[in-house]
C-alpha positions in Angstrom: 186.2 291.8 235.3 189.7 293.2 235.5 189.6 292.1 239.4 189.1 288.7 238.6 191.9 288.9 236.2 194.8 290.4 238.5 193.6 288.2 240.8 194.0 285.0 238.7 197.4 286.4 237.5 198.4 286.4 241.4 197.4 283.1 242.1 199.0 282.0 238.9 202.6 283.6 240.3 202.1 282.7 243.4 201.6 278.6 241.9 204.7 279.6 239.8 206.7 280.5 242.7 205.5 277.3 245.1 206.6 274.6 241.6 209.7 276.6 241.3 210.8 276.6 245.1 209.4 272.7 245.0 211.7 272.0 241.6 214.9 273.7 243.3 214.5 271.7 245.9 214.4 268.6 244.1 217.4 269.6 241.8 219.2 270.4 244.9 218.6 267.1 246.1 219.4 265.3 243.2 222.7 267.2 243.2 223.4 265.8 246.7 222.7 262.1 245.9 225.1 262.3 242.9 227.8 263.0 245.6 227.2 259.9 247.8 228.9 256.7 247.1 226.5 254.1 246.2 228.6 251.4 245.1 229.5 250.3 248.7 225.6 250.0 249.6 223.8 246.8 250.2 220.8 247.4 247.8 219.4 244.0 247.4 218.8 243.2 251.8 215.2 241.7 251.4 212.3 242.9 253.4 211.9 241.0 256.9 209.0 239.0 255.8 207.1 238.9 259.3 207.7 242.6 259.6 206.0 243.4 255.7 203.1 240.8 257.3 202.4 243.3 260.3 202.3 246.7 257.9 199.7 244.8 255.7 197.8 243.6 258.9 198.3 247.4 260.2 196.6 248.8 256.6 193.7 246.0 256.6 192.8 247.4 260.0 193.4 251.1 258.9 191.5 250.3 256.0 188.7 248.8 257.3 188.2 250.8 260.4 188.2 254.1 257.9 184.9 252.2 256.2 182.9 251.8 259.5 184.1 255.1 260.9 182.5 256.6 257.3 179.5 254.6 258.4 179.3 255.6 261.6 179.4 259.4 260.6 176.4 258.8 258.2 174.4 257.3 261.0 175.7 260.4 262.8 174.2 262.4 259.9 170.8 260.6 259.9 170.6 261.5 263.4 171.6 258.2 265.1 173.9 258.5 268.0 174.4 255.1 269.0 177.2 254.4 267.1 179.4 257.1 268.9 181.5 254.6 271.3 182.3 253.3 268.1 183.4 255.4 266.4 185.8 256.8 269.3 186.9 253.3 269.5 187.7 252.7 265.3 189.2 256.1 265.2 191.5 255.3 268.4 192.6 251.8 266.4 193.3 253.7 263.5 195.7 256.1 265.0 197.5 253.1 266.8 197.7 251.4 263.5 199.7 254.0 261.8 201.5 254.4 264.5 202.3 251.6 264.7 203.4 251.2 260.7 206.4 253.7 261.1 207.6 251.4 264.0 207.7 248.2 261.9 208.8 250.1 258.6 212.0 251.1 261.3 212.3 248.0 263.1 211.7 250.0 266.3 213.5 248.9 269.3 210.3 249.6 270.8 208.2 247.6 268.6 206.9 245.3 270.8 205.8 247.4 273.6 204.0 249.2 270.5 202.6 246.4 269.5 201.4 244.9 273.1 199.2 248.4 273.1 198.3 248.5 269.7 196.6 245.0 270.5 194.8 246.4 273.7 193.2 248.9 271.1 192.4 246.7 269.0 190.6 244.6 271.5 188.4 247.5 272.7 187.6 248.0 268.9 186.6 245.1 268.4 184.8 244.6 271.7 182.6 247.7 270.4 182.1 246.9 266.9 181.1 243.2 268.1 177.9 245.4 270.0 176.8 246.4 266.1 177.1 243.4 264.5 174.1 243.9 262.2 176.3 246.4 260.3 178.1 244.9 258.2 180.8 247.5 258.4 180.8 247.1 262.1 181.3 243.0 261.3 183.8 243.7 259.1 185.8 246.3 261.8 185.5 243.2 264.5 187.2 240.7 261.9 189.8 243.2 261.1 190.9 243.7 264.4 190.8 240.1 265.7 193.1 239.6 262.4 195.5 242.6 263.4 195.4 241.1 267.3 196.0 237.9 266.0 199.1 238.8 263.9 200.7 240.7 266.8 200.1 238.1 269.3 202.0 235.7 266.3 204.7 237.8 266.2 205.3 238.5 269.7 205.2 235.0 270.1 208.0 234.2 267.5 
């Protein structure tokens, strides 16, 4: 019994230690942003509305593509294979989708080329899911990633 005790007391300072390395941290940074003149900042520059358009298009497709990859692993788990292309395709558009959020969120110079590739994924995703269309999850992958090809090809166009 006494083992489990140290042991707990360790983990408990070694939690203590992390929070207070975390909260100096934070205190340290909050010191720092005392210093900075905000008064000559621009605070109220809206959000470019076609680029906030693209992120939510780019989470949809996250979104969606993380519900039939779940799928696909529990056909995986019942022993069904042929779902694997799939799968390799969703996870591939999901990467490119987040990738493809931090270039919008900056504005990227090199947004567009992102964008021209992140539609090539998407149409190999859909291409795939459109194969299992009696999953709904599948159906529901292919409309997302029409939808996220859709939007890029809009804004590219623009």
């Amino acid at each position: 019994m006494e083992k489990t005790t140290n042991s707990s007391r360790r983990e408990l300072l070694k939690g203590l230690g992390a929070f207070s390395a975390v909260a100096a941290t934070g205190l340290s940074l909050n010191a720092n942003a005392a210093t900075v003149d905000h008064s000559k900042m621009n605070h109220e520059i809206a959000i470019d509305f076609k680029l906030e358009e693209l992120i939510d298009t780019f989470l949809e497709c996250i979104k969606m593509g993380e519900i039939c990859n779940q799928h696909c692993m529990h056909m995986f788990q019942m022993g069904d294979t042929s779902l694997a292309d799939c799968s390799i395709a969703v996870q591939e558009t999901i990467v490119a989708n987040k990738a493809a959020i931090k270039f919008a969120a900056h504005n990227s110079k090199h947004l567009n080329d992102f964008i021209k590739f992140t539609i090539k994924v998407c149409e190999t995703c859909e291409e795939e899911c459109k194969k299992h269309d009696k999953h709904i999850q599948c159906r529901d992958g292919a409309e997302a990633c029409r939808d996220c090809i859709d939007t890029c090809n809009e804004y590219l166009a623009a």
